[in-house]
Backbone bond lengths (Angstrom), bond angles and torsions (degrees), N, CA, C in turn:
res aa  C-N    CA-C-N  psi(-1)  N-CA   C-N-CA  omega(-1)  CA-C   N-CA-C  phi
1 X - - - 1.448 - - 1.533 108.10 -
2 X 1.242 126.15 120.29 1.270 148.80 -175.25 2.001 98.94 -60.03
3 X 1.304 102.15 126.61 1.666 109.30 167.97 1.307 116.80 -50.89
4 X 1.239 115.71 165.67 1.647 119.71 165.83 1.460 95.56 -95.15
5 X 1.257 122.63 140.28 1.469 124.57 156.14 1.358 115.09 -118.45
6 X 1.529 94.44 133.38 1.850 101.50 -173.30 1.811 96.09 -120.28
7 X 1.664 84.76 142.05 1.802 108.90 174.54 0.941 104.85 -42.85
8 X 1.263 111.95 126.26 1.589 120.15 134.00 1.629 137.10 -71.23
9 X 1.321 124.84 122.56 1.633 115.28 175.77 1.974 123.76 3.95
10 X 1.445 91.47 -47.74 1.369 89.78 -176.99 1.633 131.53 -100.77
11 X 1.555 82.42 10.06 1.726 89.28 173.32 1.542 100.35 -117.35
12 X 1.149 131.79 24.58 1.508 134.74 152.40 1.028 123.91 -103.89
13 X 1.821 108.03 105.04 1.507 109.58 -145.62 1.688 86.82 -102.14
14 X 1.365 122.26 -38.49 1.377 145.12 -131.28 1.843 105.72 -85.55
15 X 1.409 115.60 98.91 1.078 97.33 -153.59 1.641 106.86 -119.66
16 X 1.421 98.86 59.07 1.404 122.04 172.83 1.305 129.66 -151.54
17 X 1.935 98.38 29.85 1.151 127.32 172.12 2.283 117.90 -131.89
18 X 0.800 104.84 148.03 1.477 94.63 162.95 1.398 125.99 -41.86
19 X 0.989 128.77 114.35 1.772 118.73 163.27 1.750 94.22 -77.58
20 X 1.092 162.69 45.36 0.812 154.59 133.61 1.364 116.22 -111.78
21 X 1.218 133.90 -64.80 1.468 153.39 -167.92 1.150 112.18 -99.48
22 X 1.190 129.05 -39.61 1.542 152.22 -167.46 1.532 131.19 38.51
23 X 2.123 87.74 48.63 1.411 81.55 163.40 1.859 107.07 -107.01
24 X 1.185 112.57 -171.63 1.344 119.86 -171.08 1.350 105.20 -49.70
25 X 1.549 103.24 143.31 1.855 117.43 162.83 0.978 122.58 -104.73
26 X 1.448 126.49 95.91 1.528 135.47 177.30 1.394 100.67 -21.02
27 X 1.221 110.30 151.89 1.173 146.46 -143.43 1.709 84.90 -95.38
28 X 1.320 119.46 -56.95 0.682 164.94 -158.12 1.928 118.35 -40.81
29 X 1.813 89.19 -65.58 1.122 138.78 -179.41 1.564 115.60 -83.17
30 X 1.402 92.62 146.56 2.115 86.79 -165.99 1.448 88.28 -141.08
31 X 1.370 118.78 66.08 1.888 115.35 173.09 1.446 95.12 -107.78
32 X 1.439 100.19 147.33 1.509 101.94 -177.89 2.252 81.62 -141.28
33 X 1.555 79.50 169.06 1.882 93.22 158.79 1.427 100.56 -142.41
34 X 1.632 133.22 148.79 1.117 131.41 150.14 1.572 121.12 -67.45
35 X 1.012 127.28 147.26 1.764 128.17 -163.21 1.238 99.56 -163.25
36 X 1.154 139.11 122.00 1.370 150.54 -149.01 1.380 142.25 -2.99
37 X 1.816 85.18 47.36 1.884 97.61 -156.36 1.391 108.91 107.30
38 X 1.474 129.65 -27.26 1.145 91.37 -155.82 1.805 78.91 -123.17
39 X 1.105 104.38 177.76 1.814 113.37 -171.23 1.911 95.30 -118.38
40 X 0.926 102.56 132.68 1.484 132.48 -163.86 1.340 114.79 -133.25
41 X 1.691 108.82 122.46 1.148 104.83 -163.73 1.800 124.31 -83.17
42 X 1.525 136.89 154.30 0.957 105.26 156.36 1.357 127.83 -117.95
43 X 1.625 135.79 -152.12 1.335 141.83 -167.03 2.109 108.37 -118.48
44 X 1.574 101.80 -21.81 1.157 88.59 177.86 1.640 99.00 -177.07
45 X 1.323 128.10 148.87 1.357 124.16 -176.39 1.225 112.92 -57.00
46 X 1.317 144.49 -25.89 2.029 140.47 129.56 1.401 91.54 3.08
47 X 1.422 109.53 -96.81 1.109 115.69 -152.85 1.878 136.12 -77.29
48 X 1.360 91.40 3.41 1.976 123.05 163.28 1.616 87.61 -59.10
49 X 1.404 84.87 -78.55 1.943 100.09 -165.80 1.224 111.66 -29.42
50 X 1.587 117.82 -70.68 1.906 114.80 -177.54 1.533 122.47 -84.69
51 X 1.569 96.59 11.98 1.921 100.25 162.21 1.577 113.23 -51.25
């Protein structure tokens, strides 16, 4: 049975999705977290907090 592989900071290029959850980030909304250098967007202060 094949592993799950989960992103790393630097393979989340897509920045009109959660880097956490990865559903859409309002347009709207401008939350980011830094994560190994690089700043990653998120979808809602939920998901700031347990970045």
């Amino acid at each position: 049975m094949p592993s799950q592989v989960t992103p790393t900071a630097t393979e989340h290029t897509d920045k009109d999705t959660c880097f956490h959850c990865g559903l859409p980030v309002p347009p709207s909304l401008d939350l980011a977290v830094t994560i190994d250098g690089h700043e990653q967007p998120m979808c809602c202060h939920g998901c700031q907090a347990v970045a």
